[in-house]
C-alpha positions in Angstrom: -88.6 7.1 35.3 -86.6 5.4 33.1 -83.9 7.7 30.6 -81.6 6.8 27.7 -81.4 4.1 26.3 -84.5 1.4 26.4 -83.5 -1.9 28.4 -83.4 -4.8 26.3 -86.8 -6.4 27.6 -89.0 -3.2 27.0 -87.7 -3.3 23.4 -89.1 -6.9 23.2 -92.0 -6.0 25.0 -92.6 -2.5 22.8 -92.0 -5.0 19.1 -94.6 -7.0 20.9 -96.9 -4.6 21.5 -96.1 -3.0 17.9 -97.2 -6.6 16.1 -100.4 -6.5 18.2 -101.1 -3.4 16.1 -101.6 -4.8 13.0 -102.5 -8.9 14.6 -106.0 -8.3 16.3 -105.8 -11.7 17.5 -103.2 -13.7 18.3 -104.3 -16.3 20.6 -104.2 -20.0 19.2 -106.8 -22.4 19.2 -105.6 -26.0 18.8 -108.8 -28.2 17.3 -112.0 -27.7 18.2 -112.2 -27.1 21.9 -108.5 -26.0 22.5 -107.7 -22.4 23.2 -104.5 -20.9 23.9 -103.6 -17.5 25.1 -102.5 -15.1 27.6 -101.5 -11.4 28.0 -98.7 -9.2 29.0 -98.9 -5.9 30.9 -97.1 -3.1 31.8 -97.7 -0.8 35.0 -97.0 3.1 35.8 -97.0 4.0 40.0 -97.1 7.6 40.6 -96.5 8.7 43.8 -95.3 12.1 45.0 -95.3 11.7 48.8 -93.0 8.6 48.6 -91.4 10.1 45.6 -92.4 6.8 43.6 -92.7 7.6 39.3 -92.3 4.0 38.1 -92.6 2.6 34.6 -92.2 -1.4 34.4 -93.6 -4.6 33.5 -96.3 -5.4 35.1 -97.0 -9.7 34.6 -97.2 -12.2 32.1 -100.3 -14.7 32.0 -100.2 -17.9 30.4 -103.5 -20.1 29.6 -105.8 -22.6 28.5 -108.8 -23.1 28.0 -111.2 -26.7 26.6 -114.7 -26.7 26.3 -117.0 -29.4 24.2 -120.8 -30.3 24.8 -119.7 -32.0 28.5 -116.3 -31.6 29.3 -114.5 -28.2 30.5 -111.7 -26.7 32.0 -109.3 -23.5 32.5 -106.1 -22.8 33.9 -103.6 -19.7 34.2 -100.0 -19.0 35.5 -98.9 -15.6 36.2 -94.9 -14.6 36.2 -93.5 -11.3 37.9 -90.3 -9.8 39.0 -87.5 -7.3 38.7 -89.6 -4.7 38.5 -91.8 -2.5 41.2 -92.7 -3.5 43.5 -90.6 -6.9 42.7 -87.7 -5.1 41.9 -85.7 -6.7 44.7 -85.8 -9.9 43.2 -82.8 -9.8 40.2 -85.0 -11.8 37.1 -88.2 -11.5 35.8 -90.3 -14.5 36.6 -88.4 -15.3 40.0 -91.9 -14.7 41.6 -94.5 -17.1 40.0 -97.7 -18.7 41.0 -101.0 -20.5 39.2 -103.9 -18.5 39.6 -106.1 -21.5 38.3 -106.2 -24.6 36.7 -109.2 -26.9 36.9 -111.4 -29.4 35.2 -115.5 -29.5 34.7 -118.3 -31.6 33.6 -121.3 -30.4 32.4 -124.5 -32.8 33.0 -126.6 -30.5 31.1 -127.2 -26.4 30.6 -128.0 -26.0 34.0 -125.7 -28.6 36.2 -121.7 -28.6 36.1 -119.4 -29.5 38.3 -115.6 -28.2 38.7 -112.7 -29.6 40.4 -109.5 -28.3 41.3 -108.0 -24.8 41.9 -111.1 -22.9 41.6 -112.7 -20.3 42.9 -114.9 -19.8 46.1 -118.0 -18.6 45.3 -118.6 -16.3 48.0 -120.7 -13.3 47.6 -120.6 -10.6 44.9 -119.3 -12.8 41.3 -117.2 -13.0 39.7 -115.5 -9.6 41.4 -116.8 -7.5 43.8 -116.1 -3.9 41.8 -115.5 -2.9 38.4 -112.0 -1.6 39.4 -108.6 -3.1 38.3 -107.5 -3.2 41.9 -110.4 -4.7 43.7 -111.7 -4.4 46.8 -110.5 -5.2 50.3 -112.5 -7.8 50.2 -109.3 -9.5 48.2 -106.8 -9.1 51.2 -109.3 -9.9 54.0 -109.8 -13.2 52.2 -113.5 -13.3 50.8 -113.0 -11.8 46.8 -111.4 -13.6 43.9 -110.0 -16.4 46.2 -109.1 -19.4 44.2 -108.4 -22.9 46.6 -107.9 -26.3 45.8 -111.2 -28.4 46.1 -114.8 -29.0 44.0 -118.0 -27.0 43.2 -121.0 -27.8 42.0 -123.3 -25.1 40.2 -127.0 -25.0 39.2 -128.6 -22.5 37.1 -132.2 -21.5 35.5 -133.4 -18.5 34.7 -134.4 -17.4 37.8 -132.0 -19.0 40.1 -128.0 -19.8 41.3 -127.2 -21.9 43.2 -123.2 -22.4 44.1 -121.8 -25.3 47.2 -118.1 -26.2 47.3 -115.9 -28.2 49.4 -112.6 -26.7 49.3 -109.5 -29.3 51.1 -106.9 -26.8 51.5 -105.7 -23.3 50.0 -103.2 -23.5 46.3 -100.1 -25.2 46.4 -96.9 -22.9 46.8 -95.8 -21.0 43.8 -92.3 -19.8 43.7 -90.8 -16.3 45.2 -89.0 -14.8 48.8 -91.6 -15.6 51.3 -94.6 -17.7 52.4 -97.2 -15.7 50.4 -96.7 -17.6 47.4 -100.0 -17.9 45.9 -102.5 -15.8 43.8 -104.6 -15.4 46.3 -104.5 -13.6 49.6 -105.2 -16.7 51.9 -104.4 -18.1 55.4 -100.9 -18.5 55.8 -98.0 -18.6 58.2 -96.2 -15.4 58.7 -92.9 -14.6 57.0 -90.1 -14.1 60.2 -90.0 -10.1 59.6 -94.4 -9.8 60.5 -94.0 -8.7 64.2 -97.0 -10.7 65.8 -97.3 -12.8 63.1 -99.2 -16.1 63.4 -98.4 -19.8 62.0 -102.1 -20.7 60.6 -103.3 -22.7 57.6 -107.0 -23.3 56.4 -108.7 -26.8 55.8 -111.6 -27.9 55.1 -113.7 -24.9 53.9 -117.3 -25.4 53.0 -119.6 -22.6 50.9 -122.6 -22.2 49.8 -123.8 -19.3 47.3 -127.7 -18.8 46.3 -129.2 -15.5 44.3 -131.9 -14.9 42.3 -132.6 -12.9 39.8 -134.5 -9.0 40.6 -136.3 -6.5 39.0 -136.5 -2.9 40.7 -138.0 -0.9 38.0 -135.5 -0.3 35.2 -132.7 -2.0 37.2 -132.2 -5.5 36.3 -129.6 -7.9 38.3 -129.5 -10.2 41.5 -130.2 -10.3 45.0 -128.4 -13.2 47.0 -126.9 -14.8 50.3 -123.2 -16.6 51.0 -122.3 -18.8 54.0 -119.0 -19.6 54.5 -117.1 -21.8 57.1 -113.9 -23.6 57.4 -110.9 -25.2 60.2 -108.1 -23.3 61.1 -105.0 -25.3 62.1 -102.0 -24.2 64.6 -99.0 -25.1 63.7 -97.4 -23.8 67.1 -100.5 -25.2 69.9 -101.5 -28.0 67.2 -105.4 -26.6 68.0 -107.7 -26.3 65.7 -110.1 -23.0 65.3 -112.9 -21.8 63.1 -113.8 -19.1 60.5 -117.3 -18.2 59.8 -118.3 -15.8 57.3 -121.6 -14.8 55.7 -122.9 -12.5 52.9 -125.6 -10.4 51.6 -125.0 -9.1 48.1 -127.2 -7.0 45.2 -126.0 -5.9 41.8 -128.0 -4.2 38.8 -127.7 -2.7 35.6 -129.6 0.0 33.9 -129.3 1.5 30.6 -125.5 1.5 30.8 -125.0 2.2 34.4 -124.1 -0.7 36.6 -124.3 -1.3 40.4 -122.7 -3.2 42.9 -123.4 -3.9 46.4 -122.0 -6.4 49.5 -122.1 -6.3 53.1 -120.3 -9.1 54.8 -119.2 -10.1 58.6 -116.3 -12.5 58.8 -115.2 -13.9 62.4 -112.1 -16.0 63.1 -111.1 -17.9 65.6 -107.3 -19.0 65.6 -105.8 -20.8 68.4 -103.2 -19.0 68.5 -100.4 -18.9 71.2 -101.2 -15.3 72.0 -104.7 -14.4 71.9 -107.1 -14.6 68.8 -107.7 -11.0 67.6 -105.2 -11.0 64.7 -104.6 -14.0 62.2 -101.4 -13.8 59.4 -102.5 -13.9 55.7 -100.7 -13.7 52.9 -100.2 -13.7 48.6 -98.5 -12.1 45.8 -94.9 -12.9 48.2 -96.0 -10.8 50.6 -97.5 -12.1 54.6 -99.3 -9.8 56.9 -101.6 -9.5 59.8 -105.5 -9.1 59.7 -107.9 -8.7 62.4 -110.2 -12.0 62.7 -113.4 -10.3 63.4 -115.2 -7.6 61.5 -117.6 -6.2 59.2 -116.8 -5.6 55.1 -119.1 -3.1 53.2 -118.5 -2.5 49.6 -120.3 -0.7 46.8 -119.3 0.1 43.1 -120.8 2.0 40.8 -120.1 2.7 37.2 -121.1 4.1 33.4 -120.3 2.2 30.3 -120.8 4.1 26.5 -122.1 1.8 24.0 -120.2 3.6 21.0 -117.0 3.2 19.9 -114.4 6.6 19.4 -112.1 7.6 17.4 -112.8 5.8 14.6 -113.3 2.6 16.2 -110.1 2.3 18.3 -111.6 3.1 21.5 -114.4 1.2 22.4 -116.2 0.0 26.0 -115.1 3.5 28.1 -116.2 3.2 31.6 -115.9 5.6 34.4 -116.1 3.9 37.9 -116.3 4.9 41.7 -115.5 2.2 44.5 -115.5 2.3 48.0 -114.8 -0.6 50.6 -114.6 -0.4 54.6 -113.1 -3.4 56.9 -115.1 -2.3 60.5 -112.9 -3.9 62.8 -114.4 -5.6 65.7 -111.8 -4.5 68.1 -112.6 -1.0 69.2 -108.7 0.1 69.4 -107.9 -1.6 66.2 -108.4 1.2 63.4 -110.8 0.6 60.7 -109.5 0.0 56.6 -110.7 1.8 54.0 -110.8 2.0 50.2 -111.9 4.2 47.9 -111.2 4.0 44.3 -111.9 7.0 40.8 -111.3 5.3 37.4 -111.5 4.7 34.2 -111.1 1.6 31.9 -111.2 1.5 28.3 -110.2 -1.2 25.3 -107.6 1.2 22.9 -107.7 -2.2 19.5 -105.8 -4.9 21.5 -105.0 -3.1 24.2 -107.0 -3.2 27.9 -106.1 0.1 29.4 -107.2 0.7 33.8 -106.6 4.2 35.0 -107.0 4.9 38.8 -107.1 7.1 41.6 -106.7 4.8 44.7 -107.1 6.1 48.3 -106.5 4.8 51.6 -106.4 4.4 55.0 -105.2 2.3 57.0 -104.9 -0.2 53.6 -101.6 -1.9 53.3 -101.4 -1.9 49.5 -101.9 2.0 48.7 -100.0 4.7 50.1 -97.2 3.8 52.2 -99.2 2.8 55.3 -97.8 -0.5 57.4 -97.9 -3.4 55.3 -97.3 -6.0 57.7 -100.2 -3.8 60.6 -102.5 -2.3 58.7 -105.3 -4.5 58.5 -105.0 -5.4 61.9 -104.5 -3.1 64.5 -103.7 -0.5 61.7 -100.6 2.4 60.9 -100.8 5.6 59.7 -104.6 6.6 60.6 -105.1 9.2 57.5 -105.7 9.0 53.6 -103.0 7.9 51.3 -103.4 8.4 47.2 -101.1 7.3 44.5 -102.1 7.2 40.4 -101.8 4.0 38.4 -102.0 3.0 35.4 -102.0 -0.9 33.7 -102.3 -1.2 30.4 -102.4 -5.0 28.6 -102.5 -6.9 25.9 -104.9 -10.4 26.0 -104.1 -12.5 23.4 
């Protein structure tokens, strides 16, 4: 925890944060169909096994956004640094990367096209849970995976239908390693991954339908993913071959909310040394995944319709998550995830509070970062506490 005296760019950050109090909106919108904004959050990591109690900045988004009758388009860059778990880089903003940034056309209300740095539209959209931290569907590649290529979308009120063509993963942002991008893509290994592969990803093609389903009282969507794409060597100069598919279902009744995906994903790299692991890699940090396996995922959650206290809280949800990665190879060790929270909007303020658990799950608890998703580490639960809290201008 931090004592004494508050460091300079909390006090900026706090006066920030105090304005937003009495500014409920401060985002700027330049004519008509110009809109700029952004958000800046904070983080608390509490961990008593590791002895982790962190307070610290968390990231700060910058964006656009232009819509008219036909013509649309978004894009976001995130800044981190100097703080945990970035705090061995010296500055704020010496890790930086664009989440997304892409134009669209719309032919009509039910045809538009997008192209750029975009996201995949596999599966479960636009996230697979209502958590702040996601699934493990995010680090084995298949949730909120933004890469650089075109999508066309077609909607009616019974029907949608996604295809994309996707040349190649988002260029490099800037930070220490080879994981320089939002997303948790293929990518070659930094030199410290032991076993670490040299792999890129080309050429991806996807294909999303659903349609809309009625199960009594619970309203949502029932739908089907295919996914496929080249995998490139950069040590045998072979190409392989990713294949991934998905069934998905998610419905909402009187203020309860479900969400539900399984998914089978097989790689194969040509690796120099076998095929079972393949390196991935994002937020600066590379590490190893088993190629073949099976993802389950299911959410569920409860959202209040009032506000409290006056009006200052409002949109409380309570949440449960759990995800498994069923690893093909019987003496790999599977990954699980399995996350208790709350979220809640406090006047401009987004506040996520969480329980995470895991096993064998390289972001939560001290298990191998670089192994755990492959042949796995420590094969028990870990649990940690966190907290981000953000304001969205």
């Amino acid at each position: 925890m931090h004592q004494g005296r508050l460091p300079p760019h909390y006090a900026g950050l706090l006066c920030t944060w105090l304005f937003a109090l009495s500014a409920p909106v401060l985002a700027v919108q330049v004519g008509d169909h110009w809109d700029l904004g952004g958000a800046v959050r904070m983080r608390v990591d509490d961990d008593s096994q590791r002895h982790i109690h962190k307070i610290g900045m968390d990231t700060v988004m910058l964006g656009a956004s232009y819509a008219s009758d036909s013509w649309i388009g978004a894009a976001r860059y995130r800044f981190y640094g100097a703080e945990y778990p970035y705090q061995y880089v010296p500055h704020f903003g010496d890790i930086r990367f664009m989440e997304y940034a892409w134009i669209g056309y719309r032919f009509d209300p039910r045809h538009q096209v997008e192209l750029g740095l975009n996201q995949v539209p596999f599966g479960l959209q636009p996230l697979y849970s209502s958590t702040f931290w996601e699934t493990l569907g995010n680090i084995v590649g298949m949730e909120d995976i933004d890469m650089l290529g075109g999508k066309y979308r077609w909607d009616t009120h019974e029907w949608n239908v996604q295809a994309g063509y996707y040349v190649r993963q988002a260029w490099p942002g800037h930070g220490t390693g080879r994981g320089s991008t939002y997303s948790v893509v293929v990518t070659p290994a930094d030199p410290g991954v032991a076993g670490g592969t040299r792999n890129v990803e080309r050429d991806l093609f996807v294909g999303r339908v659903a349609r809309k389903a009625r199960f009594g009282e619970w309203k949502g969507e029932v739908g089907f993913s295919l996914l496929t794409s080249s995998l490139y060597n950069d040590d045998t100069r072979r190409y392989g071959r990713r294949n991934a598919y998905a069934v998905h279902y998610s419905a909402q009744k009187n203020g309860w909310a479900t969400k539900l995906q399984y998914a089978r994903q097989q790689m194969a790299p040509r690796n120099p040394h076998g095929e079972q692991t393949i390196t991935v890699g994002g937020y600066d940090g590379t590490f190893n995944l088993a190629t073949r396996g099976n993802f389950y995922t299911g959410d569920l959650s409860y959202t209040f319709v009032d506000s409290y206290l006056v009006g200052w809280v409002k949109d409380l949800t309570f949440y449960s998550s759990y995800s498994l990665y069923e690893k093909s190879n019987p003496a790999f060790r599977n990954s699980q995830r399995f996350i208790l929270g709350t979220s809640f909007s406090l006047k401009p303020f987004s506040i996520y509070l969480e329980w995470l658990n895991g096993r064998n799950d390289p972001y939560i608890g001290g298990n191998s970062y670089t192994q755990s998703l492959a042949a796995g580490s420590i094969n028990r639960w870990r649990n940690q506490l966190y907290m981000n809290i953000g304001y969205y201008f």
